[in-house]
C-alpha positions in Angstrom: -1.2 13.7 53.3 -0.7 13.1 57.1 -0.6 9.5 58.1 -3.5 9.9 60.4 -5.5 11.8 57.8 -5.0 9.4 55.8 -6.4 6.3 58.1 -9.1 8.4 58.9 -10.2 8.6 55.7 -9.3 5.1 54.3 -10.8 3.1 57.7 -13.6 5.8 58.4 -16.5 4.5 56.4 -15.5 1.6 57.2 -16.3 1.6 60.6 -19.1 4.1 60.3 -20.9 1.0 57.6 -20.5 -1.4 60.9 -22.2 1.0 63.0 -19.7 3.0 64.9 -18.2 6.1 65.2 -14.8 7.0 64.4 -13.6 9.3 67.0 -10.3 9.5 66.3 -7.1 7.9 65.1 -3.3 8.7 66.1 0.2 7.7 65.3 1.6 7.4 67.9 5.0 5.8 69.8 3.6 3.2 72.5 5.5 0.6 74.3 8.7 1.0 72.1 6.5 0.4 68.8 4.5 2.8 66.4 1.0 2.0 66.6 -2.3 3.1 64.1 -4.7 3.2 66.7 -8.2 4.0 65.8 -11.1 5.1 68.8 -14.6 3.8 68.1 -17.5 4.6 69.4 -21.1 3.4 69.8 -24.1 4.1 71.8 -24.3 1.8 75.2 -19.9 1.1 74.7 -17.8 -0.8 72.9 -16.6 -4.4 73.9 -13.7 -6.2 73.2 -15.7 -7.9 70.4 -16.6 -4.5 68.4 -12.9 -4.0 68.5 -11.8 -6.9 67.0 -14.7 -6.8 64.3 -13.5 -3.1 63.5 -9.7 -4.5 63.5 -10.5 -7.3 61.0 -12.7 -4.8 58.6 -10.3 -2.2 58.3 -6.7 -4.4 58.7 -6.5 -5.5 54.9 -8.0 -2.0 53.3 -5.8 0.3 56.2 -2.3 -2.2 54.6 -3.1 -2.0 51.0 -3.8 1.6 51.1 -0.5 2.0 52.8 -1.2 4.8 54.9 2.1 4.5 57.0 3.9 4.9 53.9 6.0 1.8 54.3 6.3 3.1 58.1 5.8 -0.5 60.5 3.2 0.0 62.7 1.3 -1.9 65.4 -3.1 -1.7 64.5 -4.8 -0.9 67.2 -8.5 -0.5 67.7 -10.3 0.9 71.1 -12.8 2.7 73.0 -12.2 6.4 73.7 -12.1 5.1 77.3 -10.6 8.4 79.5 -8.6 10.0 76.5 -9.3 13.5 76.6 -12.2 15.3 75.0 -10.8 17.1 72.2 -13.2 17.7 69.6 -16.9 19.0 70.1 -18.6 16.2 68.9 -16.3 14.3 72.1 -18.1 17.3 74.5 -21.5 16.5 72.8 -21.1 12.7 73.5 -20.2 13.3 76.8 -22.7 15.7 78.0 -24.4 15.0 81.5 -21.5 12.5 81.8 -19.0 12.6 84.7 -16.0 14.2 83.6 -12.4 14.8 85.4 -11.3 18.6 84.8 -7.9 19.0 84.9 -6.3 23.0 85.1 -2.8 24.1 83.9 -3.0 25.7 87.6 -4.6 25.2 90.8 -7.8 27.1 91.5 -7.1 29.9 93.8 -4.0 27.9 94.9 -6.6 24.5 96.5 -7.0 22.4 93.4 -6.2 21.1 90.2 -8.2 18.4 89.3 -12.4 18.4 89.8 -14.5 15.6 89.1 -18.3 16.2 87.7 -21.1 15.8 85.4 -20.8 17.8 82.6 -23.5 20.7 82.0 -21.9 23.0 79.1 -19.1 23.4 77.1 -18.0 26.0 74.6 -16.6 29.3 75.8 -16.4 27.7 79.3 -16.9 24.5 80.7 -19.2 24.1 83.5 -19.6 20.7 85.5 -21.7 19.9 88.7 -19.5 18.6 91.7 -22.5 17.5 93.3 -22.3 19.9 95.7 -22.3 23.0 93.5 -21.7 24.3 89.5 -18.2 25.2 88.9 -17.7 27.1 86.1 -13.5 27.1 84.5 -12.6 29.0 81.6 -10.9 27.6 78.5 -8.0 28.9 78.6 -7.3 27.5 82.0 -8.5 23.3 81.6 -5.0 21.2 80.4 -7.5 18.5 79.6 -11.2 17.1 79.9 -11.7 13.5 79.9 -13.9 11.0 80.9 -14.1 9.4 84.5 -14.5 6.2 84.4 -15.0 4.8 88.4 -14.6 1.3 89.5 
C-alpha cells in the first residue's frame, strides 16, 4: 500500500473524530528531510493550536502503524493554506472564494496568472475578476489555489 494511502487511512478518522477534515496527506522531500504531512481542514480555519492537537492524536497511532515502512520521516500537520486545489471537494470548499488561476500559457499572449472569486468548476473554471467573468478551460489551468492577501 502507498505510504500516503496508508496515513490517510490510519490518521483519517482520527482527525475527522476531532472535528476536521482531512484534505490531504503527502510524502514528500522538504528542507533536506522526508516529511508525513497531513492538511486539515475546518470551517472558520485552522490555528496553530488545531495543528498541534491533530499532531499529538495521530503521532503515536501514524508510528505504531508504521506507515513509512521503517522510512524516517519529519510529522507535519497544516492548513491547506494556498496549496493547489486538486480534488473536487477542494473546488467545493472553495467556491465564492478568491482564487489565483494559473495557465500552462498566457492568455492570447497578456497573461498567465488571474486572480478572482471562484463561480464554477467542472468542465471549466470560471472566476470573477471583479471587473468581468473569465471563463479558462481545463486543459489550459497548471494550478488553482487559494489567495490568501495580506
Amino acid at each position: 500500500m502507498e505510504i500516503c494511502e496508508a496515513a490517510r487511512q490510519c490518521a483519517g478518522p482520527l482527525i475527522e473524530k476531532l472535528g476536521y477534515e482531512l484534505v490531504d496527506a503527502e510524502y514528500a522531500m522538504q528542507d533536506g528531510l522526508m516529511c508525513l504531512c497531513f492538511y486539515i481542514w475546518k470551517q472558520g480555519g485552522v490555528s496553530l493550536d488545531d495543528c498541534e492537537q491533530v499532531s499529538r492524536t495521530i503521532e503515536a497511532p501514524i508510528e505504531q502503524a508504521d506507515v513509512t515502512q521503517g522510512r524516517p520521516y519529519c510529522l507535519c500537520v497544516s492548513s491547506p493554506g494556498e496549496r493547489a486545489l486538486k480534488t473536487e471537494r477542494d473546488f467545493e470548499r472553495n467556491l465564492g472564494a478568491c482564487v489565483t488561476v494559473e495557465l500552462k500559457s498566457a492568455l492570447k499572449g497578456k497573461k498567465k496568472k488571474f486572480r478572482g472569486k471562484l463561480l464554477s468548476y467542472g468542465d471549466k473554471v470560471i472566476i470573477n475578476t471583479g471587473k468581468e467573468n473569465v471563463t479558462f478551460e481545463n486543459e489550459d489551468i497548471a494550478s488553482v489555489s487559494p489567495y490568501i492577501g495580506f
